[in-house]
C-alpha positions in Angstrom: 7.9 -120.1 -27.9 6.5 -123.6 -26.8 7.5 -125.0 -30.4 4.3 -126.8 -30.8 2.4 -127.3 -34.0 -1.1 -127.5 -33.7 -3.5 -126.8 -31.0 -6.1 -128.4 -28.7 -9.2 -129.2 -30.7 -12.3 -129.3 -29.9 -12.6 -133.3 -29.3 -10.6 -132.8 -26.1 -12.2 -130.0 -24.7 -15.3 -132.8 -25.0 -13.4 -134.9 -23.3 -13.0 -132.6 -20.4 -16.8 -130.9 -20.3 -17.5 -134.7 -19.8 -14.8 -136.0 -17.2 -13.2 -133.2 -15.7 -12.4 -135.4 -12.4 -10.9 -137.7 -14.7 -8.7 -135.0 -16.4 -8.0 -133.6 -12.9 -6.7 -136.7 -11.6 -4.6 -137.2 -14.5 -3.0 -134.4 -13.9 -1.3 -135.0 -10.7 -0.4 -137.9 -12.0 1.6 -136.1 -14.5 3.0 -133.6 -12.5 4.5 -137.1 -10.7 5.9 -138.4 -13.8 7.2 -134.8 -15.3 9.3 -135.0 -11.5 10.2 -138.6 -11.9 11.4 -137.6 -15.1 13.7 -134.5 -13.8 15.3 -136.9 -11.4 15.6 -139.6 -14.2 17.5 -137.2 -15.9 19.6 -136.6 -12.8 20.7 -140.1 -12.6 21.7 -140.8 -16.0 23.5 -137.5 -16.7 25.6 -137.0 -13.5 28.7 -135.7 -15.0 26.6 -133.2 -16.0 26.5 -130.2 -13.1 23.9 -127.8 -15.0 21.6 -130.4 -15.9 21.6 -132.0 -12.5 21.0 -128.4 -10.7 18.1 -127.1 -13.2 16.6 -130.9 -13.3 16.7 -130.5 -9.3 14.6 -127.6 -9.7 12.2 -129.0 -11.9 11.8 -132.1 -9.5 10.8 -129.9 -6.9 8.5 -127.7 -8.7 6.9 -130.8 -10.4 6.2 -132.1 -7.0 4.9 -128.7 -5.5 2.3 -128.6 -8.4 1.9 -132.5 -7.9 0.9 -131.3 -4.4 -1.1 -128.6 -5.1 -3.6 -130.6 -7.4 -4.0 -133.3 -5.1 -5.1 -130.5 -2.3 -7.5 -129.4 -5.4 -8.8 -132.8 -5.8 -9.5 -133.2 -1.8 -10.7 -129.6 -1.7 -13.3 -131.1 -4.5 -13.9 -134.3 -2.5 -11.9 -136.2 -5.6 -10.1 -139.1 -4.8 -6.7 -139.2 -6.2 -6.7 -143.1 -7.9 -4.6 -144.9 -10.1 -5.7 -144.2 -13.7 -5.1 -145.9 -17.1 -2.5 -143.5 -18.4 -3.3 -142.1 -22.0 -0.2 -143.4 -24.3 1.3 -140.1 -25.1 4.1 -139.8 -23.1 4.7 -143.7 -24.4 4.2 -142.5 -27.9 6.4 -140.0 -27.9 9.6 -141.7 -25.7 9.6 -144.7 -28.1 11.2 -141.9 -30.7 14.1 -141.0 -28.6 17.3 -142.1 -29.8 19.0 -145.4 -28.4 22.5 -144.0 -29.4 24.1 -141.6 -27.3 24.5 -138.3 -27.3 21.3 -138.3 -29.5 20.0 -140.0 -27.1 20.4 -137.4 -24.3 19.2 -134.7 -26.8 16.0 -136.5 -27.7 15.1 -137.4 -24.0 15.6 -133.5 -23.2 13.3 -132.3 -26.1 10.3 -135.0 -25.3 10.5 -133.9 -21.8 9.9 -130.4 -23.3 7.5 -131.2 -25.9 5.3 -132.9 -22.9 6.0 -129.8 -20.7 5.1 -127.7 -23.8 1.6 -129.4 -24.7 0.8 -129.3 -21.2 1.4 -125.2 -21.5 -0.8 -125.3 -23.9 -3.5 -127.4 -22.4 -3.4 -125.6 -19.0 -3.8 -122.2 -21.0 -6.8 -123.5 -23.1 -8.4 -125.3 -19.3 -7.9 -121.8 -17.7 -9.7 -120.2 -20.8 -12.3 -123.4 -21.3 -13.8 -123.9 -17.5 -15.9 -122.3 -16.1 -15.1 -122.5 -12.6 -13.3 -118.9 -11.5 -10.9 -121.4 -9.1 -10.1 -124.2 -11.2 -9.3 -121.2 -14.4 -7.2 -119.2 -11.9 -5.5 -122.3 -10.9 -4.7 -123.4 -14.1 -3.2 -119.9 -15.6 -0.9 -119.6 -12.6 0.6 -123.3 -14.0 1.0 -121.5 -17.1 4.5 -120.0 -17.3 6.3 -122.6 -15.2 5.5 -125.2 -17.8 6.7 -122.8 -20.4 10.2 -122.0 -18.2 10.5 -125.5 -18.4 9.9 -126.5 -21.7 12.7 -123.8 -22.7 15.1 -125.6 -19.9 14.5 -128.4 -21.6 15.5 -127.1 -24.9 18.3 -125.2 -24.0 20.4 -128.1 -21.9 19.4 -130.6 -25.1 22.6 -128.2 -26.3 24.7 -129.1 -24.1 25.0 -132.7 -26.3 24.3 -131.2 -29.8 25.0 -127.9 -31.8 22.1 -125.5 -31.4 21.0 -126.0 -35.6 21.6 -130.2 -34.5 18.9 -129.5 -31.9 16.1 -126.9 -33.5 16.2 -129.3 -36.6 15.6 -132.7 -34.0 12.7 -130.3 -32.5 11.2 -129.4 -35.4 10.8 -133.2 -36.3 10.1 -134.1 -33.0 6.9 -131.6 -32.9 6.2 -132.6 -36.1 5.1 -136.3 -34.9 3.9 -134.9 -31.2 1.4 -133.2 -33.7 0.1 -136.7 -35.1 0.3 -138.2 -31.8 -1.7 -135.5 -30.4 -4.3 -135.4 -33.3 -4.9 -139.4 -32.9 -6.1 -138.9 -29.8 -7.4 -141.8 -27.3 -11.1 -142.1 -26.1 -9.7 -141.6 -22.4 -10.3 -138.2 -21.0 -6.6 -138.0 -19.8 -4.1 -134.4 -19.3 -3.0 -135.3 -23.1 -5.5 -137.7 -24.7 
């Protein structure tokens, strides 16, 4: 379903055990960017009607959960900060296409990729922590990031044929794998 391939290993989970507040501020910061990203989208593919409806969906849910993890953070007597991002999302945008409409396609499936690791990541916090708030909090996150990794997918269609679009996924996940198994010595949402 979320078209990964590989898991979380155990390094990360490291990472969080030793700066969870770190991992948690991260996180609303990437609920920001997944919303910045939506509206992005908007912008640059406004001829497009579906797009810009399910993108404006996406923009608010992205800022409701950005919300809802900085009321965890002040609930927790966390102050939200700025944070050296971890080079993921970097990583993986520098392998979308320049070139139009590949362009559009590639820019749809990283957004989906990202949405689909942090699936992942928020299903293995919900399972890892021990704290009965902070695991119920992350499993409800669980199948709106899924919903939207599979938006994600199925509007990258609307500029490719569906085979054009699996096959640029497959790769795609493919190198999100490598990017993911490097790793960075920041406890960040996808270090």
């Amino acid at each position: 379903m979320l078209h990964l391939q590989s898991e979380t290993d155990a390094r990360w989970f490291d990472q969080v055990d030793a700066h969870l507040d770190e991992v948690l501020i991260d996180h609303a910061h990437c609920e920001k960017k997944a919303a910045g990203t939506a509206l992005n989208l908007i912008f640059h593919y406004v001829e497009n009607r579906d797009l810009c409806r399910e993108m404006t969906e996406i923009v608010n849910e992205e800022l409701e959960h950005f919300h809802m993890v900085l009321d965890l953070l002040e609930k927790r007597g966390i102050a939200f900060r700025r944070l050296k991002p971890s080079q993921y999302g970097r990583k993986l945008n520098d392998l979308v296409s320049k070139q139009e409409p590949q362009r559009a396609v590639d820019r749809l499936l990283v957004a989906g990729l990202i949405e689909a690791r942090s699936c992942e990541r928020f299903h293995a916090l919900a399972q890892h922590v021990e704290d009965a708030e902070l695991s119920e909090f992350y499993a409800s996150l669980f199948e709106s990031e899924a919903r939207h990794h599979s938006t994600y997918t199925r509007l990258a269609k609307h500029f490719a044929s569906e085979e054009q679009v699996m096959s640029r996924l497959d790769e795609l996940a493919a190198l999100e794998a490598q990017v993911i198994a490097i790793g960075e010595p920041l406890a960040r949402m996808h270090s």
